[in-house]
N, C-alpha and C positions, 0 to 999 in steps of 0.2 A: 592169756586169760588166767583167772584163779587155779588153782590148784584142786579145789574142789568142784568144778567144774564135770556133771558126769556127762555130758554129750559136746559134737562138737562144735564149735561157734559158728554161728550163720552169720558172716560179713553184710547179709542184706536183707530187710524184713520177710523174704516172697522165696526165700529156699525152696526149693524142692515143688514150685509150682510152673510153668512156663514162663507168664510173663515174670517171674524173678528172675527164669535165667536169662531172659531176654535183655533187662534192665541191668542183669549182671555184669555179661560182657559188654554191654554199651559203658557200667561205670570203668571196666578194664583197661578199657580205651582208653576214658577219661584221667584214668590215673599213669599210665603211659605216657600220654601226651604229658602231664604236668611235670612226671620226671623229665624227662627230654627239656621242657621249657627251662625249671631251676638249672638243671643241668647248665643247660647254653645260656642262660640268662642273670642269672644272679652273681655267681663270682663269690662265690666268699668260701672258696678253696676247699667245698663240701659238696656232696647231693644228695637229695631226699630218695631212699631205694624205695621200688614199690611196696617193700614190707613198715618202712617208715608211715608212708601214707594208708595203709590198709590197718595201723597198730591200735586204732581208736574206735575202728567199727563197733558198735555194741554187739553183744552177744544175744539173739532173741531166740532159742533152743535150749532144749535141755534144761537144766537147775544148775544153780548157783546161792552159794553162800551171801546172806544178808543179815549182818551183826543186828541184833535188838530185836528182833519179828517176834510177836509171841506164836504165830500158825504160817504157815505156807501162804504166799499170794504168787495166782497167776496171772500173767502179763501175754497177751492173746494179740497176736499185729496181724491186720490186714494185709491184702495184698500190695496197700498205699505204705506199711508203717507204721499206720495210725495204733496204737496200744489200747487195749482196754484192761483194767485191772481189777481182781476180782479177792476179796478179802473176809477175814472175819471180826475185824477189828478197825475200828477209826484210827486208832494211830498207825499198826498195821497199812493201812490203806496212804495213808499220806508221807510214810518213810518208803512205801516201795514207788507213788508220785517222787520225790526227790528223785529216787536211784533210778529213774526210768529216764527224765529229763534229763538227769546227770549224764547217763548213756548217751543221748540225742543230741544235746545242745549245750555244754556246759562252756565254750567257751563264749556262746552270746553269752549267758547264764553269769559270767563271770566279768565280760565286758558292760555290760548293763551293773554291777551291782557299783564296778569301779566307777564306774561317770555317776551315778547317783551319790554315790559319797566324795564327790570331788577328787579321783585318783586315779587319774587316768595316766596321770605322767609316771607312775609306778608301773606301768606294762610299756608305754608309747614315748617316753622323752620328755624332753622338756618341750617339745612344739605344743603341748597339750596342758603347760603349768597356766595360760593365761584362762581359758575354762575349768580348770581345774578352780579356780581362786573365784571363778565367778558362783561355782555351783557352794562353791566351802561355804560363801557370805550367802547364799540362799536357805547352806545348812538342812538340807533334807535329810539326810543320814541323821543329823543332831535330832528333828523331830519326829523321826523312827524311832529312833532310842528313847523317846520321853513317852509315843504311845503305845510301845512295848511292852518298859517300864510301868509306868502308871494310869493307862487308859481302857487297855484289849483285855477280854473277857480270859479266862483262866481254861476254857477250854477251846479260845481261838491260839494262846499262847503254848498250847501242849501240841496243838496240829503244826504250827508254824514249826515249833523244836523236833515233833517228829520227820517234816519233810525235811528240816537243815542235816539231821541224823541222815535220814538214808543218803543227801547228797553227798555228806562227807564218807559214808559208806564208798562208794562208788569211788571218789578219789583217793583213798587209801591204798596205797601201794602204788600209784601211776605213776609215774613222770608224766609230765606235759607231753609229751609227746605218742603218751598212749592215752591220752584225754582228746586234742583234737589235735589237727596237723598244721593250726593254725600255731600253736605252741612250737612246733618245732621250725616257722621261721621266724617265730617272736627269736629264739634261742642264736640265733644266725649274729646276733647284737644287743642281747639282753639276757642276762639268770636268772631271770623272773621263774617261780614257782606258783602256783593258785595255792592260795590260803582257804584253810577248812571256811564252808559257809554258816553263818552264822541268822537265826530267826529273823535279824533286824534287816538282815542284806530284803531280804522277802519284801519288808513293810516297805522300803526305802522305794521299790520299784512303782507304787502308787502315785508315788509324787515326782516322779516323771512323766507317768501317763495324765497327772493334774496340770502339769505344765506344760503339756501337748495340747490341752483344752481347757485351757485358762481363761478362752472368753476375747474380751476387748482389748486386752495390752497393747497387742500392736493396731490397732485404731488410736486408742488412746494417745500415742506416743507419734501414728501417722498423723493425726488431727493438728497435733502442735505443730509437725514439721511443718504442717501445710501455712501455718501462718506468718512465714516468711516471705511467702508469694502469692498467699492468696489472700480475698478478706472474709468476713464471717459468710456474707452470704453466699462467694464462692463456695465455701468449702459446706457449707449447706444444701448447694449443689449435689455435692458429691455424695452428700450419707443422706440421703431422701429416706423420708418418711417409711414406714414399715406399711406395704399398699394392703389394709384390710379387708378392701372390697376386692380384692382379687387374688389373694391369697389366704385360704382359710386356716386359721390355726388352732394348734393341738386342738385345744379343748374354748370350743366356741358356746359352751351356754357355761352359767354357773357362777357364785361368788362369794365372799367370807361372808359367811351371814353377820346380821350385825345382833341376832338372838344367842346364838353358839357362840359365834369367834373364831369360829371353824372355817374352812372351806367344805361347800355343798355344792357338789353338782348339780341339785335341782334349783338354788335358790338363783335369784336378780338381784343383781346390782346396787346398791342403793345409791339414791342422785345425791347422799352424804359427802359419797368419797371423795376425798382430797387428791388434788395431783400431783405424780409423782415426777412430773418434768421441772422442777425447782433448779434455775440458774448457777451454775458454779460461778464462784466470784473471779476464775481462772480465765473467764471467757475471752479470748483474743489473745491469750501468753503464746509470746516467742520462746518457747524452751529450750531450741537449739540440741535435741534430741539425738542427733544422728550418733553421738557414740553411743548412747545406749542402746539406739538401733543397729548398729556393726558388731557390736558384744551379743545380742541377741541372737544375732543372722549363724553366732557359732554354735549355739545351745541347740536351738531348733534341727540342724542341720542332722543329730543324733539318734533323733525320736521323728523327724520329719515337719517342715513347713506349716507354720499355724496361718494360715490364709483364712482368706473366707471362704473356700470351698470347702476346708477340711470338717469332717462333718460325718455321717449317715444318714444311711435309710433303715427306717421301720416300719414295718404295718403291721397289723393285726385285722381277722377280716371273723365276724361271727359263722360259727355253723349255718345258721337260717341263709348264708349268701355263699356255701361252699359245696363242692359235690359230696363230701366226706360227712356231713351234717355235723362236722365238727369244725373248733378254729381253725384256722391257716396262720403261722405266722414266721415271716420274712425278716429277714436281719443282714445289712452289709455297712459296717464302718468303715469311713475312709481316711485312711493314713497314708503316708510315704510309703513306696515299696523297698521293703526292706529284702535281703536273704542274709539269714533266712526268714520266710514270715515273720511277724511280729508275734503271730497266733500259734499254736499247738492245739491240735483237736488230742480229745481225751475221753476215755471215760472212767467212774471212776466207784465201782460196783463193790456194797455189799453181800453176799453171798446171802444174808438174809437180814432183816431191819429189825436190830434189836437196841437197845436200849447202849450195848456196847459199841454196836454197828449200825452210822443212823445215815448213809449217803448212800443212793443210787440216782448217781448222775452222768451224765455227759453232754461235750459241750467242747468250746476251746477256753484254753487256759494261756496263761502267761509261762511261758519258761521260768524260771526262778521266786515260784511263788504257787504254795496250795491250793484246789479249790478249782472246780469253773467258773469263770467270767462270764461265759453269755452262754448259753445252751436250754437246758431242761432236766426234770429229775421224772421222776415215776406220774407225776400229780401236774405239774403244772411247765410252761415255758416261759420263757423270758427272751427279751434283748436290750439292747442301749442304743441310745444316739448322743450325743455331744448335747446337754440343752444350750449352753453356751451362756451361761447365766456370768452377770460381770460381778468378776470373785476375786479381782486386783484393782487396786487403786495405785495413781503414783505420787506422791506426795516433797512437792520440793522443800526443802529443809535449809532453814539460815544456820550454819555452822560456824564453831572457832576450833583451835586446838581442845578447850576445855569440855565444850558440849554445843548443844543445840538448844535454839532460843522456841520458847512455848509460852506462850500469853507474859510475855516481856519479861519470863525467867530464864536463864542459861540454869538447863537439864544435865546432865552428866549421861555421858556414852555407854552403853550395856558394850561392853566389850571384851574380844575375846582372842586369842592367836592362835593361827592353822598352821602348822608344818607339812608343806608338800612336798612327799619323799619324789625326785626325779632319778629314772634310772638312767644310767649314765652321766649323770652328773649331781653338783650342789645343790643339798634340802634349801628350799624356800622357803619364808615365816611371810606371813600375812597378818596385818591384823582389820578382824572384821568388826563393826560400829555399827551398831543397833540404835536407833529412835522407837519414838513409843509407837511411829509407823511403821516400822519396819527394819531391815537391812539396809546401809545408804548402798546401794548397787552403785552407786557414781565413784566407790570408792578404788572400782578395781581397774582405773586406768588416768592418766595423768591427763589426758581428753574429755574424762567424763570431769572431772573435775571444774570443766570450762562450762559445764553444764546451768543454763539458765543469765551468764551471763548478760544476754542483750534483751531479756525476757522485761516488757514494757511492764510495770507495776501501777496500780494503784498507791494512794498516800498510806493505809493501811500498814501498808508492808514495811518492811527495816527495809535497813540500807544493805545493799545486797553485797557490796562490795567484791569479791573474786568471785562470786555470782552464787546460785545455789546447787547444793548435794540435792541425791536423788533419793528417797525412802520407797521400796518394795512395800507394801503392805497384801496379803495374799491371805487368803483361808486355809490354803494347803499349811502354811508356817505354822498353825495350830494344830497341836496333838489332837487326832479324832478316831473314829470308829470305824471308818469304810473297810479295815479287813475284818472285821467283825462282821459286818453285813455280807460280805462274801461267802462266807458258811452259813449265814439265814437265808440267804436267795435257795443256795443248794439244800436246806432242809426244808423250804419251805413249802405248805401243803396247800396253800388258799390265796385269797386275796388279802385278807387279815395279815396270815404271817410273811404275807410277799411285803404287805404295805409297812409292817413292823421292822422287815429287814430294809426297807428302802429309806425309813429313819434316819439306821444309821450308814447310810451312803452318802457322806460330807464334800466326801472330795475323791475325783472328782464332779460335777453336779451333771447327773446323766437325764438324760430321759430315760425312763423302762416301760417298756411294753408287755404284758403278760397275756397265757391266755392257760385256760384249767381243761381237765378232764369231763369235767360238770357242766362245759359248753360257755364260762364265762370268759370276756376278756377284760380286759382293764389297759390305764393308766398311771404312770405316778409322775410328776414334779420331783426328786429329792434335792438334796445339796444344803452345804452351810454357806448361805448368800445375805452377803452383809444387809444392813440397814445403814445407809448412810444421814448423817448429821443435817449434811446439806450438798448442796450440789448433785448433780445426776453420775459424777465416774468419765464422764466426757472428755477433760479435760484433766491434767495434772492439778491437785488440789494446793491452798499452801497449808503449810503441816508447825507452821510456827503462833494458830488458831486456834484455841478446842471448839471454835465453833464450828471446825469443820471435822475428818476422822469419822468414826465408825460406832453405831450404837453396843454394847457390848455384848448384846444376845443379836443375832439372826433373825430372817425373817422364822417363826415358828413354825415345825413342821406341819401340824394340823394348817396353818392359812396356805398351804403349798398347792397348786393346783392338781386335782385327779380326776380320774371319770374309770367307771363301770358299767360296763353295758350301755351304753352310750345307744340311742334309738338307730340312728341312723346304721347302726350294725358293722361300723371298722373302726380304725386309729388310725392314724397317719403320725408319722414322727421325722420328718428332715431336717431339723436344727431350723425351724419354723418360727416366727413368734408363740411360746406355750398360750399366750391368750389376750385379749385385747387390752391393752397397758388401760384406754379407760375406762376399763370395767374391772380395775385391778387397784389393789392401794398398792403394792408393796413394787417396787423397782426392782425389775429381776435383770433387764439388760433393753438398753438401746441402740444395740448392736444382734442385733438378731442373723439370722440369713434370709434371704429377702422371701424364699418359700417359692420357688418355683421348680426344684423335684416334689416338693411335696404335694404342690397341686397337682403335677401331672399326675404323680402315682393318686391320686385321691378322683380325677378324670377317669384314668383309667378303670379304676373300682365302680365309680359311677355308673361308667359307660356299660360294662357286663350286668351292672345288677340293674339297670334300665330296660336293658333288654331283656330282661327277664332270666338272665342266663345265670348259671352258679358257678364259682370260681374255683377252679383245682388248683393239684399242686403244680402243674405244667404253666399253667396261667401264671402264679406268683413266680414263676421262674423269670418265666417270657418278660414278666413288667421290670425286672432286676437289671435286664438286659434293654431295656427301651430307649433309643440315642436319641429321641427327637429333641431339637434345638430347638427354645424360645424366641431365644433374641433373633435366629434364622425366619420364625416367621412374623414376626416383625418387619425388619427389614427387606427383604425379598422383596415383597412387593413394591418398597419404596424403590429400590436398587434397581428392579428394570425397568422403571419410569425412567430413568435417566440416560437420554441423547450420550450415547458415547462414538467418537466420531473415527477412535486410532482404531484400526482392523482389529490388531491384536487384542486386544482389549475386550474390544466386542465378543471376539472370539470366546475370550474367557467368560465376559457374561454370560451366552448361551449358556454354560453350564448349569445356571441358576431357573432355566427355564421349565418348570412340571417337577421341580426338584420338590420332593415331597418332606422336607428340614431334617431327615436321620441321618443319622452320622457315620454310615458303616464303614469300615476300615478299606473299603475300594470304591470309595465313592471319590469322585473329582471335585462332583459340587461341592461336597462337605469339605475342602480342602482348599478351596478358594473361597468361599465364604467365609471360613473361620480366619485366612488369610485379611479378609477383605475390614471384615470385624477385629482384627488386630489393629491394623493400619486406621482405620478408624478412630482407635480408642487413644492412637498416640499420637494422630494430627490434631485434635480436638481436645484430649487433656493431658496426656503422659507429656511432653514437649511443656506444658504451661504449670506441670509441678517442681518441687526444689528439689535437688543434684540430690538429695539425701533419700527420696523416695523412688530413682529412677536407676536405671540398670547400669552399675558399673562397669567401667569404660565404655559406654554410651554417651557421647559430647555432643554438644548443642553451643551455638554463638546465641547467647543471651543478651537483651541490654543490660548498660554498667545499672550499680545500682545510684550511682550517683550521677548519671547519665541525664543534661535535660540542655534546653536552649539549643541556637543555629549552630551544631556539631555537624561533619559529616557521618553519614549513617554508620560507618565499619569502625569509628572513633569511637560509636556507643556501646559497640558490641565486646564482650569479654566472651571465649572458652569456656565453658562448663561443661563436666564431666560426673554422669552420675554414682554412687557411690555403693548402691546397695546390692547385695547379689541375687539373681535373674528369678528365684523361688519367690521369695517376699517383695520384687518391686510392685509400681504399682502404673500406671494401671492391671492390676489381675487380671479382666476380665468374667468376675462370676459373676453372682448374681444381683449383686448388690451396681455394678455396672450398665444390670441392665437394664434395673429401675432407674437409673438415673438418667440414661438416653431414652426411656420410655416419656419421662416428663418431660425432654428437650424436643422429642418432634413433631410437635405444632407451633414449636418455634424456631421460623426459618431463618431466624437472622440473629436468633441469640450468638453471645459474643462468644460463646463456646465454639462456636462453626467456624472460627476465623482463624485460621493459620498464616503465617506469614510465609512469603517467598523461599523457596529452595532448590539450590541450583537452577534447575530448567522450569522449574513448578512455578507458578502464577498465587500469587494471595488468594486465599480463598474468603471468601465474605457472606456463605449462607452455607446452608445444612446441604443441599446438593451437589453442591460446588467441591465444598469437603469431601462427600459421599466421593465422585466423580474422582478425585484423587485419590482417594482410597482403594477405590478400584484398580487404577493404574498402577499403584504401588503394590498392591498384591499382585497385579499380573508380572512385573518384574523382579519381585520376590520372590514368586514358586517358580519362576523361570530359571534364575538362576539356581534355586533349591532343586527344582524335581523336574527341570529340560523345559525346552521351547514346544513340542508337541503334549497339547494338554490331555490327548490321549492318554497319556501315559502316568497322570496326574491321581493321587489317591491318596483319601484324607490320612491314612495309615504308615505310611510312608512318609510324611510330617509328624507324624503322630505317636511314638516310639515308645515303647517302654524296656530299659534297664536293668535287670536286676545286680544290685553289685552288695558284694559279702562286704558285710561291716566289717569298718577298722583296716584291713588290709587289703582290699577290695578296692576303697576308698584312697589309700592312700599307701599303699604300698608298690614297689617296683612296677613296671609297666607290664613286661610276662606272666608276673603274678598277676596281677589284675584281672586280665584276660586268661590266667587258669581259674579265678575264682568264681570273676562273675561267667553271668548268663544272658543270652538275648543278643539284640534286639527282637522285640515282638510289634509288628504293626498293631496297634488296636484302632478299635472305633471307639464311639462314646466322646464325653467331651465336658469341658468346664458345663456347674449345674444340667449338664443331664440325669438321668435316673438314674444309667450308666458312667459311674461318674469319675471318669480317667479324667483328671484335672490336667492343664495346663494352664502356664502362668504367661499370660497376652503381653506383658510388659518384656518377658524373659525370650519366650518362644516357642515351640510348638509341643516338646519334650514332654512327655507324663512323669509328674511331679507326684501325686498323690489317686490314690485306688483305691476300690473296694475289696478293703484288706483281706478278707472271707465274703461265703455269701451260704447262707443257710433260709431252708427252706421246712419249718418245721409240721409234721402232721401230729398234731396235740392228738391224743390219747393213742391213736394208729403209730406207734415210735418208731418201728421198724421201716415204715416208706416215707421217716423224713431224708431228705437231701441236704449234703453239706460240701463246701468244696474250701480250699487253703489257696492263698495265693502262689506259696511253691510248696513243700513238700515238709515230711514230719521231721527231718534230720537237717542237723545242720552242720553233717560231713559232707565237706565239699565234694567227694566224688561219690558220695554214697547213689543208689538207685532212688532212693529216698530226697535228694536233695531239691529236684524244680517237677519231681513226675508228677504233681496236681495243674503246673503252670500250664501247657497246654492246652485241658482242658477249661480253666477258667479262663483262657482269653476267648474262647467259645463259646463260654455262656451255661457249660455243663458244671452239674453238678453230680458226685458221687451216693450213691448208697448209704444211708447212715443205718448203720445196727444200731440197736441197743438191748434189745429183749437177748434172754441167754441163748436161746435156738439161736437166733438171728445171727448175732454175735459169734457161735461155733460153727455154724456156716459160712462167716465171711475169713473164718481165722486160716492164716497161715501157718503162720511160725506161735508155739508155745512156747515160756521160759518161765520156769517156777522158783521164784526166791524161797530160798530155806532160811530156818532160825539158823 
């Protein structure tokens, strides 16, 4: 530790309280074992001593020196970790943010800023220069730097330099390997050093989290694959309608007036408006997609699975229906489980609100970036959900060497060259080609290149010759304001300057839910969501038309959907339809989520305030945790109408009998059902989709394509092999799946129902017949998965969740591995539950994507809100600190939230006072 240092370092936030030393010797352990492992495991004629691994602890006791402070700020941890910091100064406050984070988590902090700027192969090799060159031609880092530069307000750009300060504070004097311990087995085969951080690393992390929730991409680019095997009306099949009579959304009264121009919650619809479902001229293109969808499947994999389940929950419920006579308001995003969390809880306190010192908040934050993202200040709360607004188009482009053809001109290329430093080996040069759409993303493999070749044209089009490039066109690529809105959320005092800071929230396009001290709640719509020329975003557009492309203003914030006080007394927000497309002009996305957590939770609301009852905080906990399965009751009742004749079989049905559809983590039924509903979804469509959407190394005998006339039958048949990896295939199984078997069963003989022969299996030719095999194949499925006695059977046990430490975790030696990560953890819950531990139906039963955090806020009562992380505030791997929130959230508990100053010296453990 520093030199100035006047007490001595507490290696673990909970010094000197029981449960610290508890959690102490347990990390003891844990750092023991790991030496022992590298020891025996690694080989590279070295080992990590337990002083190595203990050399990065942060210090939370005593004082310490912090270059730049203008007064003293104290940094106050729970007995979780959790820091609260307390200052008298805004810049003050966001240099000792940097230096606190820096302490915790600086090597995600560092891993995150390098993928964001395309540089991963600078820490990890050259296995990482083909994402590297994909992220360089997306260029995020390049339009960080321009809204740095030229866009952010002069005192968002003094807080961002303040937090870059104190984190480079913090790394000053370390080696890597007194930063994290992840550094010292980077060092094992690399001289990688962390580089000072810099204000723009901060801005660049938005535009990872915009490309986490971008919306339609991968429909967009499913839809095309689909029409190599499917035809229109098949694959119309599969994206059914958004069901507005049975699923309510955001905001169900209200609309632009046509006297304003505005959007008004009070006003009707006028029978003027135009429809926004206008025909893309693309309709029926074979794009031949798949490499852009294999490039994809590596990007995602960083940040986590852009599915259709990925998503949130919100609500917001009025005082008039709470025991508190005040808001209630609930908040859980669902991302990839990462460790460490994605999230960091914070808070982030001036000692008093002056004009020099204007935050008093907390909330969780991002590692590598200022600011709360979703929490509360003194005055009001907030949260987010994904609105899911379609904010990318893909647009195919006719190319030559010299440019790109535009209403029968050849355009000249905006271009640019990346050097990608690779450690351990030769820099790479790239060069990246911009259209007036975009990035050609088809540039970054000699595959994608093939892109559009077989793609059926219209006489419109040129001649396609070596077929067509691929142009990105995205909102994120524009320099915008959403870190500016960051600091207006946390100053904000009302609905006014909540709705002023949700302006500028461009990207990515969230839902927010608010609620005040004054008993108000609200809503907002924000985001920069195009206006398109023509065409719905459905389909890849062609980009060699100005008829097609993007209007050059957005839809305007004032026509954006919002509500206040809303009669009915709650919100609801699960990445929902925001509002009935025709009672709307403006095309926000026709790809929604089909809205069945939303309606449960909005059921459940229902259901307590009917009864007359009011809602606590134990209540919004309890709904956070509610497993029940939709599609379960649905089906049930169909599934044991069905004569099933094999013992075993039967046997298994029984399970489904009084089964009341929740998902608990030792439930049998919920484990054959969800089995039964898998098997289902890939006798009926997963098997009748193309190799490009379906699980690689998953083969199917398909017929040829040129297959017809008196053949013998295994003459027609060809090998196929699906190609996509098990997160993104499809069929998923959300919700969007299960609208689409909701409109199939009244129809017993649709051609959807009809499987063909396999091995021992009998063609099936109606919806029961299928059912009935799908049965049998789940019963020999969890048999071989979870034993022949179904006693022993439990959805949790299928049902797993992971947690494995980025980067190394993922991909480093196998000892390691298993020192880094954590788990397995049974859980319950399940795809579109409220509880929403996703899995992927196409892939298998694995939790894929969770309820990253879950917070439970009591608006103006701050002291008895509830918050919980998915692992822990540190992301030293053997710290006490590392997964000690996990337990409790897979339980459904939530922790203690201070915020008031009593509160907060009450739950304090460890003190650490940075000095000027």
């Amino acid at each position: 530790m520093p030199a100035n240092t006047t007490a001595s370092s507490a290696s673990s936030g909970a010094a000197g309280a029981k449960t610290g030393r508890k959690k102490g010797r347990r990390a003891r352990l844990i750092v023991i074992v790991l030496v022992l492992a590298l020891v025996a495991g690694i080989g590279y004629g070295t080992f990590w001593s337990v002083s190595t691994v203990r050399a990065s602890y942060p210090q939370t006791t005593g004082s310490t020196k912090l270059d730049g402070l203008d007064g003293s700020v104290d940094v106050k941890r729970d007995s979780y970790g959790i820091p609260q910091l307390y200052a008298d100064s805004d810049t003050d406050l966001f240099r000792a943010q940097g230096f606190v984070q820096a302490q915790d988590r600086f090597w995600e902090m560092d891993v995150r800023r390098h993928m964001t700027a395309g540089r991963l192969s600078e820490m990890f090799g050259s296995g990482q220069v083909e994402t590297d060159s994909f992220l360089r031609t997306l260029g995020w880092h390049k339009v960080a730097q321009e809204e740095y530069d030229n866009v952010l307000s002069e005192d968002t750009k003094k807080n961002l330099q303040a937090y870059a300060d104190g984190v480079n504070a913090y790394l000053k004097g370390r080696d890597g390997k007194d930063i994290s311990v992840e550094y010292a087995a980077l060092g094992f085969t690399n001289d990688y050093k962390p580089a000072e951080w810099t204000p723009v690393d901060s801005v660049a992390w938005l535009k990872a989290m915009a490309w986490d929730l971008r919306g339609n991409m991968q429909d967009e680019i499913d839809r095309s694959l689909m029409t190599s095997r499917l035809d229109a009306k098949q694959i119309e099949d599969l994206y059914p309608e958004y069901p507005y009579d049975k699923h309510r959304p955001i905001v169900d009264q209200g609309a632009v007036s046509s006297v304003t121009g505005k959007f008004d919650p009070d006003a009707t619809p006028s029978d003027t408006l135009g429809s926004n479902t206008a025909q893309g001229a693309t309709e029926g293109l074979n794009t031949q997609l798949a490499s852009l969808a294999d490039t994809l499947d590596q990007i995602p994999a960083l940040l986590g699975p852009n599915g259709n389940g990925i998503g949130s929950n919100s609500w917001v419920v009025s005082g008039d229906y709470t025991t508190t006579g005040k808001p209630l308001l609930a908040n859980d995003p669902h991302l990839a489980p990462q460790l460490p969390s994605l999230w960091y809880q914070m808070g982030l306190h001036c000692r008093e609100i002056t004009a020099k010192c204007q935050y008093d908040t907390a909330g969780y934050t991002f590692s590598g970036m200022p600011g709360v993202i979703i929490g509360h200040n003194q005055d009001i709360a907030w949260g987010f959900t994904n609105l899911g607004a379609d904010v990318t188009d893909l647009f195919l482009e006719k190319v030559s060497e010299t440019g790109y053809l535009y209403d029968g001109k050849v355009k000249p290329f905006i271009s640019r060259e990346e050097t990608i430093k690779v450690a351990g080996g030769k820099d790479r040069t790239i060069t990246v080609r911009e259209t007036n759409n975009g990035p050609l993303v088809s540039d970054r493999s000699s595959e994608l290149e093939k892109v559009g070749q077989k793609a059926p044209v219209t006489n419109a089009a040129p001649d396609r010759a070596d077929g067509y490039a691929v142009a990105l066109k995205w909102t994120a690529l524009e320099p915008g304001k959403s870190m500016d809105a960051v600091f207006e959320l946390n100053r904000a005092k009302d609905f006014t300057t909540f709705r002023a800071a949700a302006a500028h929230f461009e990207v990515p396009s969230q839902n927010l839910i608010y609620a005040d001290t004054k008993g108000h709640i609200g809503y907002q719509a924000p985001g920069k969501i195009p206006v398109r020329l023509k065409g719905d975003g459905m389909m890849p557009s062609p980009g060699w038309s100005s008829a097609y492309g993007w209007e050059k203003e957005p839809v305007p914030f004032d026509e954006l959907p919002y509500e206040y006080d809303p009669k009915r007394g709650y919100i609801v927000t699960a990445n929902q339809a925001v509002i009935d497309e025709k009672k709307y002009p403006h095309l926000l996305t026709k790809d929604w989520g089909y809205g069945t957590r939303s309606q449960r939770i909005d059921d459940l609301i229902q259901s307590k305030i009917k009864g007359g009852g009011k809602i606590s905080t134990e209540d919004m906990q309890k709904m956070q945790m509610d497993n029940t399965s939709e599609i379960a009751a649905l089906l049930v009742p169909e599934l044991m109408k069905i004569n099933v004749s094999d013992k075993s079989v039967r046997e298994a049905q029984k399970l489904l009998e009084g089964w009341d559809y929740t998902q608990e983590p030792d439930s049998a039924a919920a484990a054959y059902f969800n089995a039964v509903w898998r098997n289902i979804l890939k006798l009926a469509f997963g098997n009748k989709l193309p190799k490009e959407l379906r699980v690689k190394g998953e083969c199917l005998n398909v017929p040829r394509a040129d297959s017809s006339g008196p053949v013998d039958e295994q003459d027609r048949l060809v090998r196929e092999c699906g190609r996509r990896d098990a997160d993104s295939a499809q069929p998923d199984g959300g919700d969007r799946w299960y609208q689409v078997v909701a409109e199939l069963m009244d129809d017993q003989d649709s051609d959807w129902w009809k499987a063909p022969r396999s091995g021992r299996d009998e063609p099936t030719e109606n919806r029961d017949q299928l059912f009935a095999r799908a049965m049998e194949d789940a019963r020999w499925e969890l048999t071989a998965k979870l034993g022949k006695d179904i006693t022993t059977w439990s959805w949790g046990r299928l049902h797993q969740l992971t947690l494995k430490n980025q980067t190394l975790g993922t991909e480093g030696p196998g000892l390691l591995q298993r020192a880094l990560n954590r788990g397995p953890w049974n859980l319950g819950g399940g795809e579109a539950a409220v509880n929403a531990s996703g899995w992927n139906a196409a892939g298998g039963y694995e939790v894929v994507w969770v309820p990253s955090m879950r917070m439970v806020v009591n608006v103006g009562d701050w002291d008895k809100s509830r918050w919980i992380n998915l692992t822990g505030a540190s992301g030293h791997a053997f710290s006490a600190h590392y997964t000690d929130q996990t337990d409790k959230w897979v339980n459904g508990e939530l922790l203690d939230w201070s915020f008031g100053t009593n509160a907060v010296a009450k739950s304090t453990t460890d003190t650490l006072t940075l000095k000027p």
